[in-house]
N, C-alpha and C positions, 0 to 999 in steps of 0.2 A: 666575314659577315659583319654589318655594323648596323647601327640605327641610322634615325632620319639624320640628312645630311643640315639640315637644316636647324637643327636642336637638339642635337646626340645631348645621352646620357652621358656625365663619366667617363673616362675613361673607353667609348665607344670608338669602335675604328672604322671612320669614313673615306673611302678612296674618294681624294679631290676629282676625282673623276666625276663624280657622281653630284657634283656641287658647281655651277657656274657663280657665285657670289663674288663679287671683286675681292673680298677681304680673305678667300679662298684661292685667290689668285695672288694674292702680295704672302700671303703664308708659307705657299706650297715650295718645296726642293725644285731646283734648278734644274730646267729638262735637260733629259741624257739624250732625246733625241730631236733635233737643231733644227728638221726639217719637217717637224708636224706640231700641228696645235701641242699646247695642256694638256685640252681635254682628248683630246684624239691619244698622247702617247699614255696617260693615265688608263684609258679605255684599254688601252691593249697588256699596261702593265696589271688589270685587273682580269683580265683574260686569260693571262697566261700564271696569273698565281694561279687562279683556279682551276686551271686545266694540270698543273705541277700536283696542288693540292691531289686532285684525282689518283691520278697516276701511282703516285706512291701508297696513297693509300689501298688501292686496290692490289698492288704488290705486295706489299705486306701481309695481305687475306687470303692471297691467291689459294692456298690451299683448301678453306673452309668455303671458300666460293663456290669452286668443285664439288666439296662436299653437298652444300646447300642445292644446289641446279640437279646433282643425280639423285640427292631424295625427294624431290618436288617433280622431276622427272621421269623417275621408275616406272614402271610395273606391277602387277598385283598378282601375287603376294611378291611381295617388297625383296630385291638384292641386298639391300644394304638396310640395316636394320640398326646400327649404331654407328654415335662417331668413329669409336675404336674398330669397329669391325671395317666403315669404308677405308679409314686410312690404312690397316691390313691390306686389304685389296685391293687397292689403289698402286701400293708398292708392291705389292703381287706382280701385277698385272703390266705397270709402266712404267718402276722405280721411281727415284727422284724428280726427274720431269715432268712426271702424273698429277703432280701434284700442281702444278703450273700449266696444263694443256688448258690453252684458250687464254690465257694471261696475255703474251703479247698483242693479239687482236683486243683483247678487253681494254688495257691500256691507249690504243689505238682510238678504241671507244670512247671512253671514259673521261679520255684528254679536253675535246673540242666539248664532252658533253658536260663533264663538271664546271669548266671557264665557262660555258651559257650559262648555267645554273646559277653562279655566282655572280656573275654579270649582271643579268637579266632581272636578278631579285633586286640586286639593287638598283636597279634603274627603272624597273618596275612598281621599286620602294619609292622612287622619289617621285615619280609619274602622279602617284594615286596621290601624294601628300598636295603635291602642288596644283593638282586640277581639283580635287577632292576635299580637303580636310583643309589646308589654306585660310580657304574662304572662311571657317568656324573656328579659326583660331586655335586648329591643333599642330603642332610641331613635332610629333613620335605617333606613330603607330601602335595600336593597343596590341596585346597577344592574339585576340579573333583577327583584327583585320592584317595580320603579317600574312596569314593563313592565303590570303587572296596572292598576292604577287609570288609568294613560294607556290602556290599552286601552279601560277600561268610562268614562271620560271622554266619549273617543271617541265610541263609541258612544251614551252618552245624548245628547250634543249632534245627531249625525247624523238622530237617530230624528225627537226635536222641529222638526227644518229642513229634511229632504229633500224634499218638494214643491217648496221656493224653489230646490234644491239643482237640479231638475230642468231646471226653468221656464231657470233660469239658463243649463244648458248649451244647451238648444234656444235659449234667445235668440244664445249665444253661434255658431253654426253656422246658420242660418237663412238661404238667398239670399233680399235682399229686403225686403219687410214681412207676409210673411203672419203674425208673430207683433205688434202694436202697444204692446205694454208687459207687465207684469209679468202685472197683473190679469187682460188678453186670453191671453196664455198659461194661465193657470189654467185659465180656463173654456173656453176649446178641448178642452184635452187632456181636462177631465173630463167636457165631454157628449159630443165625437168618440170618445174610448176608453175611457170609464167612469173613475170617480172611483179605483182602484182603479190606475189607470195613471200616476196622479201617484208612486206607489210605486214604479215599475218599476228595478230592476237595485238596487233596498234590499241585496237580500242580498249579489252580490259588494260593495255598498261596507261593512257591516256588516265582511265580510270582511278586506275591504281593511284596515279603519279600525284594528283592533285592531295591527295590527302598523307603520302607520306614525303612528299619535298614540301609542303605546306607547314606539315606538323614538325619535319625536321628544321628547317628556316625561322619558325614562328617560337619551338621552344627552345633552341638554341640562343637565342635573340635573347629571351625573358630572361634564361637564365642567366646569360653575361651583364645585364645589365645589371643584374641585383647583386651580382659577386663582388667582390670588394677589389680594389684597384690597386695597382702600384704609383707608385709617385710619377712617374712616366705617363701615366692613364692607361697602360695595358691593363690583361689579364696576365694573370703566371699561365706556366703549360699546365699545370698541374689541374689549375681550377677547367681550363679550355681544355683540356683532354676528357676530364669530367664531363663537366658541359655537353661536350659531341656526344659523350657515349650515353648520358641521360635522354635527350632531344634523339638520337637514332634510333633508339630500342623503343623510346615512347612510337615513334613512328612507321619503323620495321612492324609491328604488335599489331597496330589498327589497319596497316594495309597489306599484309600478308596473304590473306585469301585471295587476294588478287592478280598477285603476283606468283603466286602457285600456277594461276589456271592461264594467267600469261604464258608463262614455261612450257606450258603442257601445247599451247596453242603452238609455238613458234618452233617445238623438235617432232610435232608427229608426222609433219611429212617425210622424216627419215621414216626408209623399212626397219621392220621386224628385227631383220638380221644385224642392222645398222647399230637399231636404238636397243631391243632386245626391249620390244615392249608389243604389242598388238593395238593398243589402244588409241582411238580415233572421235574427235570432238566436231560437230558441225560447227559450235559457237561459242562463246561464249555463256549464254544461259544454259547450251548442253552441255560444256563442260558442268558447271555448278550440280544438276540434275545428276548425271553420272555420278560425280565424287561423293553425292551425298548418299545415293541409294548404292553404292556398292561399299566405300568408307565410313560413312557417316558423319557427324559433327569434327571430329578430327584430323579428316582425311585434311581439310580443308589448313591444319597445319603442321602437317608431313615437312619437315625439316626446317624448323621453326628451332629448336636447338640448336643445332649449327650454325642457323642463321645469328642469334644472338651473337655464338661466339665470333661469327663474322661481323657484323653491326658495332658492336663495341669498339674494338680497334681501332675499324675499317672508318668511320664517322670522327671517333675520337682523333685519327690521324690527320684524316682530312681537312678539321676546320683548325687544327694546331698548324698543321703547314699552314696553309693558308695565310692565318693573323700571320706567320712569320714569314712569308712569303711577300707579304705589304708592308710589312717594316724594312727588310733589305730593298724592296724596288719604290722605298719613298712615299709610302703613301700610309697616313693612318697614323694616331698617337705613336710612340716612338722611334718611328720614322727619322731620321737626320735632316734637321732643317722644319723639324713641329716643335 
């Protein structure tokens, strides 16, 4: 993630991708590939940090991910009642592997979905500075308005991946094999519940998404700029690990409830015997109405624990790879050739 390309802070790491300035183009590392623009091969080397980014990060968590989707998932009164007791039962139930059911499709997910995400913000960064703020002679984006392009990041990445997005949480929750892989999930859901149900719970996460890629993008951003820099103009991992995991947990906190009743939307078309749950939501507002009159105020953050211990990591890893992800593919303060 960087600031504006146009007037970075310090030490900020801008993919020349994201910058047409001649003086950006006499600057930038000799392209590695001969037969596409600058800006085209910059675009795709930022696509593909971010989608690396992803990946590992969500491997790394894979366990607590599990954990976090079957307590937002369950049943009432609740299976899993602690970390310590799911991870008991987890290896009960599926050994070592349990622990990673739904990781490779995740990954799968996460890939094309983190490279938008990071993409998108920043070219969505630069969109708004240069049709918008320009003109009034501002060069950086304040912490409110980051909030706008991490929003619609967000969301363009969500729209392109949610089928995988879905596929992923029923793999993840499933007693059993009635789902056999990625593919066999697909094609269940869309001739058992019409193709139209690979969509299901879009809108709360549409919802959700703007306020926590917003808030994650937006306090990620403030914090690096104020961190103190190395001679190079990085950040250390240290401070950038920090960093991720302060801007995630801010972010995971405020949009949680959403993400809950997401969840809850896109595995109850599994049966009873499948999911090992009875429970059926017409909507979104009826899920809310449900959770509140049978849980009450806290129902609403049912594995909010785990989730932390997931978020920290899982955010902290993601935007550490990343910054070093744009340094070996040339692009951003320490980059070879800045």
């Amino acid at each position: 993630m960087s600031t504006s390309p146009s007037s970075p802070p310090a030490g900020s790491a801008v993919p020349p991708t994201l910058s047409s300035s001649s003086a950006d183009k006499k600057a930038g590392p000799p392209r590695s590939i001969p037969w596409v623009s600058q800006k085209t091969e910059n675009a795709m080397k930022t696509l593909f940090a971010g989608g690396v980014a992803g990946a590992v990060s969500r491997t790394v968590v894979a366990p607590f991910e599990r954990i976090k989707i079957l307590f937002q998932t369950q049943g009432y009164p609740p299976q899993y009642t602690s970390i310590s007791q799911a991870l008991i039962k987890i290896w009960k139930e599926d050994g070592l592997l349990g622990y990673f059911r739904g990781n490779g499709v995740n990954c799968v997910r996460i890939f094309p979905a983190s490279a938008l995400q990071f993409y998108c913000y920043e070219t969505y960064k630069r969109m708004y500075l240069e049709h918008f703020l320009h003109a009034q002679g501002q060069t950086d984006l304040t912490p409110l308005q980051r909030l706008i392009p991490g929003g619609l990041a967000g969301i363009t990445a969500l729209i392109a991946t949610y089928p995988l997005e879905l596929v992923r949480a029923r793999l993840t929750v499933q007693k059993g094999k009635y789902y056999t892989g990625m593919w066999d999930c697909l094609v269940k859901v869309a001739r058992q519940e019409g193709p139209l149900q690979l969509f299901r719970g879009l809108w709360p996460s549409i919802v959700g998404v703007v306020p926590y890629v917003g808030i994650d993008f937006a306090a990620y951003e403030t914090f690096k700029q104020y961190t103190p820099k190395k001679p190079d103009g990085t950040v250390g991992a240290v401070s950038t690990l920090v960093n991720g995991a302060l801007a995630g947990t801010l972010a995971q906190t405020v949009s949680y409830p959403l993400d809950l009743v997401r969840r809850k939307l896109q595995v109850q078309g599994l049966s009873a015997e499948v999911m090992g749950t009875h429970d059926h939501y017409k909507g979104m507002t009826d899920a809310f109405v449900k959770i509140w009159k049978r849980e009450g105020f806290m129902g609403f953050w049912r594995g909010l624990a785990p989730n932390y211990i997931k978020v920290v990591p899982a955010i902290s890893v993601s935007f550490w790879v990343y910054e070093e992800m744009k340094i070996v593919l040339g692009l951003g303060p320490g980059a070879k050739g800045h």
